[in-house]
gemmi code that builds the backbone of each chain (N, CA, C; Angstrom):
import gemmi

chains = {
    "A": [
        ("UNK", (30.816, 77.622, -26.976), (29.422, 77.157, -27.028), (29.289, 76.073, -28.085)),
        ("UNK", (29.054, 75.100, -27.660), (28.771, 73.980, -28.559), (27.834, 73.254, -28.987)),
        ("UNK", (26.641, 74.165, -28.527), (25.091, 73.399, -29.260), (25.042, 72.382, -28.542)),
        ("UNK", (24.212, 71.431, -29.591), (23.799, 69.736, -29.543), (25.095, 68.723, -29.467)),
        ("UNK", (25.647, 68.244, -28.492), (26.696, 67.233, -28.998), (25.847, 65.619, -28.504)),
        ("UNK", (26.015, 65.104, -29.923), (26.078, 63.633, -29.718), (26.917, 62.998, -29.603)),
        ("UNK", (27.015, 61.411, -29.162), (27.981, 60.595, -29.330), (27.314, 59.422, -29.156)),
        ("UNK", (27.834, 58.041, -29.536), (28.761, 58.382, -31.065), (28.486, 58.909, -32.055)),
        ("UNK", (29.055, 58.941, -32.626), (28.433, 59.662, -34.313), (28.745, 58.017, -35.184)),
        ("UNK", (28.873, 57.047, -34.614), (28.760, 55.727, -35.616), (28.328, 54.744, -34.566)),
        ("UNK", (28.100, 53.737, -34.700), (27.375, 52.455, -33.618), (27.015, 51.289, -34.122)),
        ("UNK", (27.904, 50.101, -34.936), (27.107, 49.070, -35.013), (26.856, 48.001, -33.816)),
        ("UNK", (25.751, 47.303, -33.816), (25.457, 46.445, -32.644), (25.064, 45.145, -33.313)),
        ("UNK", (24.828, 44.059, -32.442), (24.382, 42.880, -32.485), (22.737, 43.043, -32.261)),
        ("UNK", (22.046, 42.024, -32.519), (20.288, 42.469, -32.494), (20.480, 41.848, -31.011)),
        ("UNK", (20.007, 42.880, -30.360), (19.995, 41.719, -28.478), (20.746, 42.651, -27.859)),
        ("UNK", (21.507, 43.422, -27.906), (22.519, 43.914, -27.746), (22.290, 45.734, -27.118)),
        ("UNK", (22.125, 45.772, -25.791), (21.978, 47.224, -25.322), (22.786, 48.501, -25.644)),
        ("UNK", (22.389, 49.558, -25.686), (23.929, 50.620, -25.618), (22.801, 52.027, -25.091)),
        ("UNK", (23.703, 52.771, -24.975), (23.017, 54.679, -24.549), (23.089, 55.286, -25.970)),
        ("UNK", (22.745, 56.349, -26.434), (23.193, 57.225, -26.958), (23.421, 58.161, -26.687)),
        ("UNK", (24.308, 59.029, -26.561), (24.483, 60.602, -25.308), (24.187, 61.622, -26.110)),
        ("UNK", (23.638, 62.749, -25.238), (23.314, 63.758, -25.690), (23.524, 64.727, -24.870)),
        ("UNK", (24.142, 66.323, -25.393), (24.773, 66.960, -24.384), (24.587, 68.291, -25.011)),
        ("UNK", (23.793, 69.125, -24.390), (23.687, 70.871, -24.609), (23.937, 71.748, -23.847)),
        ("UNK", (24.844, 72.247, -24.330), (25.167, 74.050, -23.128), (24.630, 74.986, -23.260)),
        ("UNK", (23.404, 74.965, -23.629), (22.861, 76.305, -23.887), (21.677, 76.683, -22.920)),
        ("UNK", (21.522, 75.894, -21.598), (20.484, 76.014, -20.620), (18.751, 75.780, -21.477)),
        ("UNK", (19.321, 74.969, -22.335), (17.885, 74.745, -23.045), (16.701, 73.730, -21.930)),
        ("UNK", (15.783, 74.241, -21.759), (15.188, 73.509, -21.404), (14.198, 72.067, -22.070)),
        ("UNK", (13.815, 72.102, -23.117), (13.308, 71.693, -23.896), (14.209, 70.408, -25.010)),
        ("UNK", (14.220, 69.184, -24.175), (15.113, 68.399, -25.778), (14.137, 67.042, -25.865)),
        ("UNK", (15.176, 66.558, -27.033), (13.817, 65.345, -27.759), (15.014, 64.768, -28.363)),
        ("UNK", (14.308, 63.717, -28.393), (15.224, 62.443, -30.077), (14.228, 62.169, -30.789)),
        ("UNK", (14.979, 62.779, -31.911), (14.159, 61.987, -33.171), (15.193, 60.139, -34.102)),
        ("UNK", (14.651, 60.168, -34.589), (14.827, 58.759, -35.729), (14.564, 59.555, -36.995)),
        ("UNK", (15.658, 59.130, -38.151), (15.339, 59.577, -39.462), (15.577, 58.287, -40.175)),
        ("UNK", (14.433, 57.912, -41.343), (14.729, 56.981, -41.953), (14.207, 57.556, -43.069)),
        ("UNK", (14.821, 56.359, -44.185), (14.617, 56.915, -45.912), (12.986, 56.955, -46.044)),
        ("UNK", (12.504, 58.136, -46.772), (11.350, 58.228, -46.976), (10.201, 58.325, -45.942)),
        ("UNK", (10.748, 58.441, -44.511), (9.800, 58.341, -43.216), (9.834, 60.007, -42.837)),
        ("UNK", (10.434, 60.974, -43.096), (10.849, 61.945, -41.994), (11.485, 61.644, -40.833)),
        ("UNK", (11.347, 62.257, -40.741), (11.991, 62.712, -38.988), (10.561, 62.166, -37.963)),
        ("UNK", (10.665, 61.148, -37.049), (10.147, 60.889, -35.922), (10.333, 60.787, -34.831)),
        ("UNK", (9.689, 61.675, -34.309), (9.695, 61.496, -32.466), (9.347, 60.587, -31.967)),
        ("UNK", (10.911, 60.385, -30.967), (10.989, 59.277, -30.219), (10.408, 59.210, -28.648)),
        ("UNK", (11.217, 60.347, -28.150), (10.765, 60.793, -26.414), (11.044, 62.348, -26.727)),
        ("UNK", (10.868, 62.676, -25.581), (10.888, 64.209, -25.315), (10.636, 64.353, -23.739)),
        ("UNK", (12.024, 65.352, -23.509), (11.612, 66.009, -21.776), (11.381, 67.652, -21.716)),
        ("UNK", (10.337, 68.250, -21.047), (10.398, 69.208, -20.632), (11.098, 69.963, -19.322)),
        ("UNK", (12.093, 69.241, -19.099), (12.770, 70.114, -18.111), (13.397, 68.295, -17.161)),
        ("UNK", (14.259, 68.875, -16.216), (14.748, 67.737, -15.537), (13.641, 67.008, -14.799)),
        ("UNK", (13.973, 65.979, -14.965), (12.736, 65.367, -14.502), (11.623, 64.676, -14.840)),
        ("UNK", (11.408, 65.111, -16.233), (10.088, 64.962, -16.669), (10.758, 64.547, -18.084)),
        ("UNK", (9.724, 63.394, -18.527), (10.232, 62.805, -19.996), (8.949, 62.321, -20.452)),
        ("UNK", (8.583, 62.197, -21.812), (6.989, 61.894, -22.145), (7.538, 60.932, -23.432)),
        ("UNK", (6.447, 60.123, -24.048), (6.451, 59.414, -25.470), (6.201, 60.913, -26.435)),
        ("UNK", (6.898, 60.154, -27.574), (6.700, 60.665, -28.702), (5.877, 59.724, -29.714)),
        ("UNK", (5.947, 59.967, -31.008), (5.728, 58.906, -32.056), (5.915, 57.725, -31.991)),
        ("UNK", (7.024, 57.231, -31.640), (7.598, 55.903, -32.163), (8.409, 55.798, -30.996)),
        ("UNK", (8.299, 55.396, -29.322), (8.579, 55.280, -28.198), (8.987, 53.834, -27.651)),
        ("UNK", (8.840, 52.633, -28.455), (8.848, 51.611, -28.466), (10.210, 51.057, -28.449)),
        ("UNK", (10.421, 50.359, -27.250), (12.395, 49.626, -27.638), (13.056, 50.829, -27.180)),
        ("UNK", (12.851, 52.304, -26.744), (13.526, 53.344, -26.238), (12.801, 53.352, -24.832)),
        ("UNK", (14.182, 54.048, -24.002), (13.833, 54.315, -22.719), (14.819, 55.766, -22.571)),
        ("UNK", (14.247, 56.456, -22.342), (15.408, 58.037, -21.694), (15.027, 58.411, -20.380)),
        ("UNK", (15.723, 59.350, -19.741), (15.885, 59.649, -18.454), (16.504, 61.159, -18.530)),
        ("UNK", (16.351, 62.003, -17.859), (16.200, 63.884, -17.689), (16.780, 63.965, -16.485)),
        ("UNK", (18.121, 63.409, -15.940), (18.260, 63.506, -14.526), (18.937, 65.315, -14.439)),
        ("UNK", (19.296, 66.364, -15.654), (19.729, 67.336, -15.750), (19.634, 68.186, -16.756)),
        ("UNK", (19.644, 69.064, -16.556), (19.325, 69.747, -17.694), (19.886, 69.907, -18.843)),
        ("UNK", (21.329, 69.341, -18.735), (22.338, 69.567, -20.045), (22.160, 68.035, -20.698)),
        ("UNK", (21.640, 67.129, -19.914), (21.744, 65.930, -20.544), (20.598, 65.030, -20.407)),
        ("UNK", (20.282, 64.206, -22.111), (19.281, 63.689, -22.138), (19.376, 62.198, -23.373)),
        ("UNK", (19.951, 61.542, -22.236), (20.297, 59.968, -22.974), (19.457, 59.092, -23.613)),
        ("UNK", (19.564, 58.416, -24.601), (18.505, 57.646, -25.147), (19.003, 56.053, -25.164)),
        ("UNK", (18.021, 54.931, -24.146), (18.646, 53.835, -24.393), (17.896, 53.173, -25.065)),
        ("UNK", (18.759, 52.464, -25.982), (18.351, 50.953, -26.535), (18.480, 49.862, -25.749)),
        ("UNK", (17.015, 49.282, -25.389), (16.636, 48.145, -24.241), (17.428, 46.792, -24.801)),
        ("UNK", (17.103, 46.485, -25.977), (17.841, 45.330, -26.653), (17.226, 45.402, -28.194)),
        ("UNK", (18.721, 45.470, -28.518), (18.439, 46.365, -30.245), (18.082, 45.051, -30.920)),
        ("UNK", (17.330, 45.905, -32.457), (16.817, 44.826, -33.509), (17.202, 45.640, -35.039)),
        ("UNK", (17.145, 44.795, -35.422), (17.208, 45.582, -37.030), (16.506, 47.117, -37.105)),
        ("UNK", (15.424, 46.709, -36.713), (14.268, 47.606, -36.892), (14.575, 49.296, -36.729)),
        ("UNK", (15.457, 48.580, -35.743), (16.129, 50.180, -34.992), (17.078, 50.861, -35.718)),
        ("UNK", (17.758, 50.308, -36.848), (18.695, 50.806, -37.581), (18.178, 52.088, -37.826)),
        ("UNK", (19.040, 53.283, -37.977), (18.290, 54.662, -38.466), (19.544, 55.184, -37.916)),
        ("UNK", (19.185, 56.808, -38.528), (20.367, 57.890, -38.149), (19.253, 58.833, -36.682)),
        ("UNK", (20.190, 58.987, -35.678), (19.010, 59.678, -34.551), (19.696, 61.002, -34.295)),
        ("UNK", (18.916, 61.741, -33.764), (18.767, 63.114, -33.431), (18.392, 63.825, -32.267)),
        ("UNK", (19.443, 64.378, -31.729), (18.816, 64.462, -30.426), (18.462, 66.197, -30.978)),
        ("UNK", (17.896, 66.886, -30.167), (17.472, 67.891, -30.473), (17.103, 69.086, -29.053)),
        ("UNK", (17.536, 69.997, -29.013), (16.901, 70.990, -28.335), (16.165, 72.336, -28.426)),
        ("UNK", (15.803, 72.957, -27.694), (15.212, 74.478, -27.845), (14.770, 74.924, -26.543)),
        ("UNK", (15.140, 76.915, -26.207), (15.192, 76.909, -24.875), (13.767, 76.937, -24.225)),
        ("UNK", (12.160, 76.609, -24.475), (11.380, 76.917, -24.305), (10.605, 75.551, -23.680)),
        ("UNK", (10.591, 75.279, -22.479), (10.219, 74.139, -21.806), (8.848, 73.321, -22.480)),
        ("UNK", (8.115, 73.850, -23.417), (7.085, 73.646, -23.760), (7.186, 73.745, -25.326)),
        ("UNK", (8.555, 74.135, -25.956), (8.430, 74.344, -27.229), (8.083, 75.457, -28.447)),
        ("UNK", (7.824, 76.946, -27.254), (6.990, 77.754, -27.826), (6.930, 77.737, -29.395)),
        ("UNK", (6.150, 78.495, -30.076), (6.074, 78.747, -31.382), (7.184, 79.755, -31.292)),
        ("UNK", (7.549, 79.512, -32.796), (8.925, 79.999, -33.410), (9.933, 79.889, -32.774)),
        ("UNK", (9.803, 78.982, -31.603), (11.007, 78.666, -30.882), (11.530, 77.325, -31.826)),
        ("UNK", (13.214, 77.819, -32.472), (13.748, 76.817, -33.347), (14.301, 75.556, -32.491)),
        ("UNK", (14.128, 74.405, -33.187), (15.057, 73.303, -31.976), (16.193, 73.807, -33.031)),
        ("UNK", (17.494, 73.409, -31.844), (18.821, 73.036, -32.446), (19.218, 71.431, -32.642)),
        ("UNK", (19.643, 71.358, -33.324), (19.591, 69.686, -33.770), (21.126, 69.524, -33.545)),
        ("UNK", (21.542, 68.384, -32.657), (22.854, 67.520, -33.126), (23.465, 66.845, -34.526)),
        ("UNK", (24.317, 66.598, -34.304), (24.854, 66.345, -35.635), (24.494, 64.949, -36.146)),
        ("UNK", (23.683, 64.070, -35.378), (23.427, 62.536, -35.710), (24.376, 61.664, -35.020)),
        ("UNK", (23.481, 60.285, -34.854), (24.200, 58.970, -34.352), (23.774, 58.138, -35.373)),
        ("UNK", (24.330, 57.548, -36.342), (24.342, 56.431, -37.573), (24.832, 54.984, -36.538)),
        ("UNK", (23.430, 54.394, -36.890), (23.374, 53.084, -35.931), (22.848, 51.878, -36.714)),
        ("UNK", (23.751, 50.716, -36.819), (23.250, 49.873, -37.776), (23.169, 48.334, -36.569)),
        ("UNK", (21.690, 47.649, -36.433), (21.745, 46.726, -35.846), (21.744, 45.894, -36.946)),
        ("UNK", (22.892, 44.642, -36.496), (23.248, 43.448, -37.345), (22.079, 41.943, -37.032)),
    ],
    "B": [
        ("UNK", (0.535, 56.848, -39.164), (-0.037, 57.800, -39.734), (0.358, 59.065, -40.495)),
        ("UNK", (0.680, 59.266, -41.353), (1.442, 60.272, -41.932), (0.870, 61.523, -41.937)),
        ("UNK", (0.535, 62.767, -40.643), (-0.047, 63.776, -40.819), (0.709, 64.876, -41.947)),
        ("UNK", (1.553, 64.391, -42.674), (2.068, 65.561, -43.228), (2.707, 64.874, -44.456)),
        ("UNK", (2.229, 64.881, -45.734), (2.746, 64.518, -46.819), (3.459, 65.563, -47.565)),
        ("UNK", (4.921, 65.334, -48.140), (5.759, 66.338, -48.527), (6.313, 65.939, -49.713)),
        ("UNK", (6.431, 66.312, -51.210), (6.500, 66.213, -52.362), (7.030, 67.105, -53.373)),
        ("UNK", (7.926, 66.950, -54.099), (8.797, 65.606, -54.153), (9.562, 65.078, -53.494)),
        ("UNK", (9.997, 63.400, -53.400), (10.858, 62.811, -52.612), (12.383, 63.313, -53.529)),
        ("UNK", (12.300, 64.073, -54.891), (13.654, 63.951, -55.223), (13.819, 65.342, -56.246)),
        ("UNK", (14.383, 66.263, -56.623), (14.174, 67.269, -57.238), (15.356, 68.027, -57.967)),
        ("UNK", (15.434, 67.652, -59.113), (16.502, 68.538, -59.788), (16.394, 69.848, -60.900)),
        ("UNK", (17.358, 70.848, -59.906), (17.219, 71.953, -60.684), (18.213, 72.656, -61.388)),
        ("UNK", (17.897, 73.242, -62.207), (20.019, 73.797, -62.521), (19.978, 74.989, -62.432)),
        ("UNK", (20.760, 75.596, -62.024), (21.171, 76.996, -61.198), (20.654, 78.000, -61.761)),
        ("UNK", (20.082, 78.828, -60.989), (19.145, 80.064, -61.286), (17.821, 79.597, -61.293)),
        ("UNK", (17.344, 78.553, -61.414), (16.585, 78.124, -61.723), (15.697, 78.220, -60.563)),
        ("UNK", (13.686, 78.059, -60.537), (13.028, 77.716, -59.289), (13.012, 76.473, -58.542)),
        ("UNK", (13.353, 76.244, -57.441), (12.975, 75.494, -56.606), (11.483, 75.192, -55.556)),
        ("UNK", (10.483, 73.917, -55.966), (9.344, 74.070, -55.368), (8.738, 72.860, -54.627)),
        ("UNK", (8.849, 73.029, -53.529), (8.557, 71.774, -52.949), (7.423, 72.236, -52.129)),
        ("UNK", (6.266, 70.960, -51.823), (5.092, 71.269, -51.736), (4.828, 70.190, -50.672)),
        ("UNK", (3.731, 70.413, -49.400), (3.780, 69.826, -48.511), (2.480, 69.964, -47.965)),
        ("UNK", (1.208, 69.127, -47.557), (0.198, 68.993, -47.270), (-0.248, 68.331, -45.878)),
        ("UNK", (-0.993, 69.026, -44.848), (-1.337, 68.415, -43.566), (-2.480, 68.167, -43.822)),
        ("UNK", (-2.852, 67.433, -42.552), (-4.345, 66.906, -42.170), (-4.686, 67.381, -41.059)),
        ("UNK", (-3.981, 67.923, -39.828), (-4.379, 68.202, -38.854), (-4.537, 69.221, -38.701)),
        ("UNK", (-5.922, 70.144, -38.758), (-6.381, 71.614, -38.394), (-6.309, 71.828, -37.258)),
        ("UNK", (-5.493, 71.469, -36.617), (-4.953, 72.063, -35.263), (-3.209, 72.687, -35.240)),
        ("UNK", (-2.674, 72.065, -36.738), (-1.732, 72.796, -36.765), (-1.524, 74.208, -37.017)),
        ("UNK", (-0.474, 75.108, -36.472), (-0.502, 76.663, -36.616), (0.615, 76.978, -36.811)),
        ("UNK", (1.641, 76.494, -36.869), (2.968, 76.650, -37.113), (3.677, 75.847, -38.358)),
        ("UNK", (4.192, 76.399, -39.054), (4.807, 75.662, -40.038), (6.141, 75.831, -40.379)),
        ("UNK", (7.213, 75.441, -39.957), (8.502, 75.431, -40.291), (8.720, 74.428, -41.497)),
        ("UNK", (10.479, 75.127, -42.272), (11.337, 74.152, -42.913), (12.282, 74.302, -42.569)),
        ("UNK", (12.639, 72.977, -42.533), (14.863, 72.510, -41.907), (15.385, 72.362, -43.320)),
        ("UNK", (16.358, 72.561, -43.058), (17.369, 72.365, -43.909), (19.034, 71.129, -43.387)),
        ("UNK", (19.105, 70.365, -44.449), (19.800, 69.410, -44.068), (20.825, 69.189, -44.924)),
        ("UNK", (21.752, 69.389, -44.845), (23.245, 69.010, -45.388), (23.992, 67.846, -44.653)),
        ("UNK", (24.138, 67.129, -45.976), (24.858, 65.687, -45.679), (25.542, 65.681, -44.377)),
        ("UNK", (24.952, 64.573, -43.569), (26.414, 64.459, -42.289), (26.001, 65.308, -41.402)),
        ("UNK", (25.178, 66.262, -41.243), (24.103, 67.494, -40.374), (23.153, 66.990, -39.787)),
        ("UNK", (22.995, 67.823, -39.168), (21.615, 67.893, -38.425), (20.818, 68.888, -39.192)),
        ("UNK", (19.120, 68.630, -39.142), (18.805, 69.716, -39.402), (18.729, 70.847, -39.184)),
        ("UNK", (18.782, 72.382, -40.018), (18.146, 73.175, -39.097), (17.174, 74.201, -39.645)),
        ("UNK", (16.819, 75.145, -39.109), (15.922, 75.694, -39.216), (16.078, 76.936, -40.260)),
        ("UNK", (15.174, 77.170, -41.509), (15.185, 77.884, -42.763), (14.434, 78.913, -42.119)),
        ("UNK", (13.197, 78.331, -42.773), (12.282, 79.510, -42.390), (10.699, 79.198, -41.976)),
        ("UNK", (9.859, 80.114, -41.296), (9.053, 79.108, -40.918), (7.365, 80.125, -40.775)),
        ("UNK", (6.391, 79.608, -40.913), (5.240, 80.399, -41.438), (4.166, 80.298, -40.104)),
        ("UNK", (2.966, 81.004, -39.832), (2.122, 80.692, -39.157), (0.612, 81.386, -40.423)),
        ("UNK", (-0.594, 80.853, -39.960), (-1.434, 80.301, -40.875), (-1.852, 82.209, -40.831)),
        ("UNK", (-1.342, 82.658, -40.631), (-2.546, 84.301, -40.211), (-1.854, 85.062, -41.555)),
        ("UNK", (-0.429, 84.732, -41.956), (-0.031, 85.104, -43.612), (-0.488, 84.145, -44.418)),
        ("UNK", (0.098, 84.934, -45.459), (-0.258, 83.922, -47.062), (1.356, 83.297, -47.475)),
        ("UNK", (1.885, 84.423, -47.004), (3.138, 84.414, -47.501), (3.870, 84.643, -46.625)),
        ("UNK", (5.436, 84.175, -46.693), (6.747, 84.749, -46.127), (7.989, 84.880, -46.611)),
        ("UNK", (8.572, 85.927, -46.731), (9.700, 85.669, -47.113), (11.085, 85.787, -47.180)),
        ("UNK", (12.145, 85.187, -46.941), (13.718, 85.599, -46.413), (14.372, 85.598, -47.425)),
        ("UNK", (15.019, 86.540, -47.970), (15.464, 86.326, -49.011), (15.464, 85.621, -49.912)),
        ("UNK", (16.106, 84.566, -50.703), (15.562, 83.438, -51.610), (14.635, 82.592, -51.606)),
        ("UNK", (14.460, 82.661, -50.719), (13.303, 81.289, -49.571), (11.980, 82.298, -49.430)),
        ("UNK", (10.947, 81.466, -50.172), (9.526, 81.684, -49.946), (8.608, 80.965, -49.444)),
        ("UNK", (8.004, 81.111, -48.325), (7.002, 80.196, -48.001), (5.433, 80.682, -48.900)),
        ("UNK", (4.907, 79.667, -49.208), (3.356, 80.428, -49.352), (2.107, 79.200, -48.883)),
        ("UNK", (1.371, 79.844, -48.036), (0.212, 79.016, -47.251), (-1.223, 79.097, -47.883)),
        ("UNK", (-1.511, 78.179, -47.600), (-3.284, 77.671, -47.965), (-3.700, 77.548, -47.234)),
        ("UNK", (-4.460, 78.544, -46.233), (-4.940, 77.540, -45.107), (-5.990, 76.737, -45.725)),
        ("UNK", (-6.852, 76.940, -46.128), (-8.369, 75.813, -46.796), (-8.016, 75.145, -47.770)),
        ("UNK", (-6.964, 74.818, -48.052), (-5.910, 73.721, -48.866), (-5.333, 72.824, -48.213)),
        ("UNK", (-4.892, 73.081, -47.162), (-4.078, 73.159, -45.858), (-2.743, 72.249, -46.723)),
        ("UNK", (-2.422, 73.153, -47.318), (-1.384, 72.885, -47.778), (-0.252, 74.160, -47.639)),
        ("UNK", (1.142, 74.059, -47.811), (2.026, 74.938, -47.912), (3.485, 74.720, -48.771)),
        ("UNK", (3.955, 75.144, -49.395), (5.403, 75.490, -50.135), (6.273, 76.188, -49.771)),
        ("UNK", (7.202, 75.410, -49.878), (8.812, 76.640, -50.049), (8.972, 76.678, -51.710)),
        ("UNK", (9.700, 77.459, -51.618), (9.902, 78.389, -52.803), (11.608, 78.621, -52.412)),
        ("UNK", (12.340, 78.168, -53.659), (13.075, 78.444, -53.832), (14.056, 79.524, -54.755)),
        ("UNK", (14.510, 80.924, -54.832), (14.535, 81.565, -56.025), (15.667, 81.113, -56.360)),
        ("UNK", (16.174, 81.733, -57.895), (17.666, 81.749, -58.411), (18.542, 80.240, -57.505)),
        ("UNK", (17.762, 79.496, -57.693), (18.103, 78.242, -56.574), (19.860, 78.260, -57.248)),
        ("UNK", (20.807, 77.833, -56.506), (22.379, 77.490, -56.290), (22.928, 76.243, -55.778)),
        ("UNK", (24.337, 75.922, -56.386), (24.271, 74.567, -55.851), (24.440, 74.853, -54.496)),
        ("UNK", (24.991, 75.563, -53.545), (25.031, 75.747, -52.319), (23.751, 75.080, -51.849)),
        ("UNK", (22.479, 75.617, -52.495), (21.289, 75.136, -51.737), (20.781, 73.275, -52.206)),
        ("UNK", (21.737, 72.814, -52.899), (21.728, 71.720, -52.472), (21.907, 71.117, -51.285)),
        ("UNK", (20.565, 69.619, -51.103), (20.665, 69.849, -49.171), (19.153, 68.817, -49.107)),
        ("UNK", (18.930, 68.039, -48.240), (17.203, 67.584, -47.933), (16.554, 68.552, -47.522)),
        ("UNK", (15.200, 68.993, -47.737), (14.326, 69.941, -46.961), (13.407, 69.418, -46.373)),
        ("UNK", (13.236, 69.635, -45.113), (12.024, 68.997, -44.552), (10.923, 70.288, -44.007)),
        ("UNK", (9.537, 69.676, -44.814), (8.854, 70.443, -43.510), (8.080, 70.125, -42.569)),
        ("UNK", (7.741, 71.066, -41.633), (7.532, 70.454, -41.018), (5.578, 70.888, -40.030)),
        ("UNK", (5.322, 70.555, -38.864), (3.768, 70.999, -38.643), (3.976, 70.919, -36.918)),
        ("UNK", (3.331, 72.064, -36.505), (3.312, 71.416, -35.175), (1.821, 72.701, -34.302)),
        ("UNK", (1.571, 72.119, -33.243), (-0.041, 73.096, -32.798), (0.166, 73.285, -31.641)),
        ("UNK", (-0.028, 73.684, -30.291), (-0.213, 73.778, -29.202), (-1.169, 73.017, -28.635)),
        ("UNK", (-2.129, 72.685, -29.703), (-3.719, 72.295, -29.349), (-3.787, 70.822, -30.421)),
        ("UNK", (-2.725, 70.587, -30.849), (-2.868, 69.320, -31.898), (-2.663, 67.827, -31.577)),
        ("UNK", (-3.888, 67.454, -30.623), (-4.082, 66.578, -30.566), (-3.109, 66.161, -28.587)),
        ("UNK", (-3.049, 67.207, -28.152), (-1.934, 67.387, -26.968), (-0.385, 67.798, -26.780)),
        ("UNK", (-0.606, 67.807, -28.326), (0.659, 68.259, -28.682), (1.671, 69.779, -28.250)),
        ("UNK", (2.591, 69.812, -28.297), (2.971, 71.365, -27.916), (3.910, 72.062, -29.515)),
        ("UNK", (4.233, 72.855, -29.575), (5.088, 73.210, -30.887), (6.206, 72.648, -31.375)),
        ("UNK", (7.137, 72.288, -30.206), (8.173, 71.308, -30.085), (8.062, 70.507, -30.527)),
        ("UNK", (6.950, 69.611, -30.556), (6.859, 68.222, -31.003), (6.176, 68.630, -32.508)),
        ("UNK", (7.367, 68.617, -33.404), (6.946, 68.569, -34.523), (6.639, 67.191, -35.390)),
        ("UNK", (6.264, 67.530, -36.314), (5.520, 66.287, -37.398), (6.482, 66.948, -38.858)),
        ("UNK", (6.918, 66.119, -38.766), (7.701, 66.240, -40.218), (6.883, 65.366, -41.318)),
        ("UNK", (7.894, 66.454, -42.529), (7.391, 65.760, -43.640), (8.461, 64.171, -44.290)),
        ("UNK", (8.429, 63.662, -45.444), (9.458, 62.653, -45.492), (10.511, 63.246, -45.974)),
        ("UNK", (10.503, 64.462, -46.438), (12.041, 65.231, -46.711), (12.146, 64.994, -48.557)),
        ("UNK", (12.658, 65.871, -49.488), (12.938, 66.416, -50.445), (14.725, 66.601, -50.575)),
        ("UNK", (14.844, 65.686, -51.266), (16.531, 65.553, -50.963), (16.903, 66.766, -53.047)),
        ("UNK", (17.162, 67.937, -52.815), (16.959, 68.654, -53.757), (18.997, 68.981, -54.458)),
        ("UNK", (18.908, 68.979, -55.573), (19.706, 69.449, -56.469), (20.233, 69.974, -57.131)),
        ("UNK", (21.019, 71.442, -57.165), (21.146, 72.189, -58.032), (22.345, 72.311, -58.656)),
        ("UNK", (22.408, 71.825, -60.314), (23.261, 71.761, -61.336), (24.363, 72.980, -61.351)),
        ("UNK", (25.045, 72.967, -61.389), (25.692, 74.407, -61.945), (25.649, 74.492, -63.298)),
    ],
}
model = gemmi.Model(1)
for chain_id, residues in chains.items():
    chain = gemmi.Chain(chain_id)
    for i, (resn, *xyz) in enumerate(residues, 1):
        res = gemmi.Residue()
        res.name, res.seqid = resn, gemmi.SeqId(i, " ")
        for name, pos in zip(("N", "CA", "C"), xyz):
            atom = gemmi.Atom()
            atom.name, atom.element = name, gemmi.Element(name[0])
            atom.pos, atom.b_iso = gemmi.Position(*pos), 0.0
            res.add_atom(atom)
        chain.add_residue(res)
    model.add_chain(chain)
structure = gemmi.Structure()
structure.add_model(model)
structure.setup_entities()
C-alpha cells in the first residue's frame, strides 16, 4: 500500500513551457485535491475531484487544468508555466467523496517545481 | 483573502519546554479544525484535530484548546522534543462555509517550530 505517490518529486521548466504532474493513490479514495505551498502563504487549493468524473476550482485555479478520468488518478496540468507558478505541490487524498469531517486527507510527498 | 491567520511564522523552544502556536479564523461557518504536521521533504499530515462543541482536546503531548467567540484556536505543545521539530499548519474547514465541504480546507501560513536539545 502506497498512499499518495507523486511524480516528479523535482521539475524545472522554461516560462511557456507545459508539463503534467502525476498523482497516484491505492487506497480507493474517493476524494483528492492539489494543493500549492509557498513561503508564508499556507497551503492552497488548487482543484479538487469528488469522484471520477467530476473536478471543481479551488482557491487559486488559474494556469491549472486537471482531469478525474479514474479513481486512482488525478493529474494536474500546467497550461504554459510562469514564474509565478514556482511552489512545492501536493496532491492529496481522503476516502470520503465529499470530505467528511474528521475524515484525514493523506498527502503525497511533494513536486518542487521551479519555472525559469 | 486570508481566512485563517496562524502565529508565529517561526518558534524556538528547548526541550521540555512548551510549545504554542496560535491561529485565528474569520469564517463562522467553520466547524472543524485540524493540525498537520510537516517534516522536511513530507507531506503533511494529520496531528490532531478539534470541532467547536469542546474547549479542549487532547492526544498525548498535543493540546488543542478552542474559543469559539474568539474564534480563535491553539495547539499546545507539552515537554516539546527535538523529534517534534517540523512546520505546523492549521488548518479550518465547514460543510456550510461559503459552499465549501470539509475537504477543502483553509490553511494557516504554517509555524516552522524548533526544539533545542
Amino acid at each position: 500500500n502506497a498512499g499518495v505517490t507523486q511524480t516528479p518529486k523535482f521539475q524545472v521548466l522554461k516560462t511557456g513551457q507545459s508539463m503534467t504532474l502525476q498523482c497516484a493513490q491505492d487506497m480507493n479514495h474517493e476524494y483528492m485535491s492539489w494543493y500549492r505551498q509557498d513561503p508564508g502563504m499556507g497551503l492552497r487549493l488548487i482543484h479538487y475531484s469528488v469522484g471520477a468524473g467530476i473536478t471543481d476550482q479551488g482557491e487559486v485555479p488559474n494556469g491549472y487544468n486537471v482531469s478525474r478520468s479514474t479513481t486512482e488518478d488525478f493529474p494536474l496540468r500546467l497550461l504554459s508555466a510562469a514564474p509565478s507558478q514556482t511552489s512545492v505541490y501536493f496532491c492529496a487524498s481522503s476516502y470520503s467523496p465529499w470530505g467528511a469531517i474528521n475524515e484525514k486527507l493523506f498527502f503525497g510527498s511533494g513536486t518542487q517545481l521551479s519555472v525559469l | 483573502q486570508q481566512q485563517v491567520k496562524q502565529s508565529p511564522q517561526s518558534l524556538i523552544v528547548q526541550k521540555g519546554g512548551i510549545s504554542i502556536i496560535n491561529c485565528a479564523y474569520e469564517n463562522t461557518a467553520f466547524d472543524y479544525f485540524p493540525w498537520y504536521q510537516q517534516f522536511p521533504g513530507k507531506g503533511p499530515a494529520l496531528l490532531i484535530a478539534i470541532r467547536p462543541d469542546v474547549s479542549e482536546k487532547k492526544e498525548g503531548r498535543f493540546t488543542i484548546s478552542f474559543n469559539k467567540s474568539a474564534k480563535q484556536f491553539s495547539l499546545h505543545i507539552m515537554d516539546s522534543q527535538p523529534g517534534d521539530s517540523a512546520t505546523y499548519f492549521c488548518a479550518a474547514s465547514g460543510e456550510n462555509a461559503g459552499g465549501t465541504s470539509y475537504g477543502k480546507l483553509t490553511f494557516g501560513q504554517g509555524t516552522i517550530l524548533t526544539v533545542h536539545p
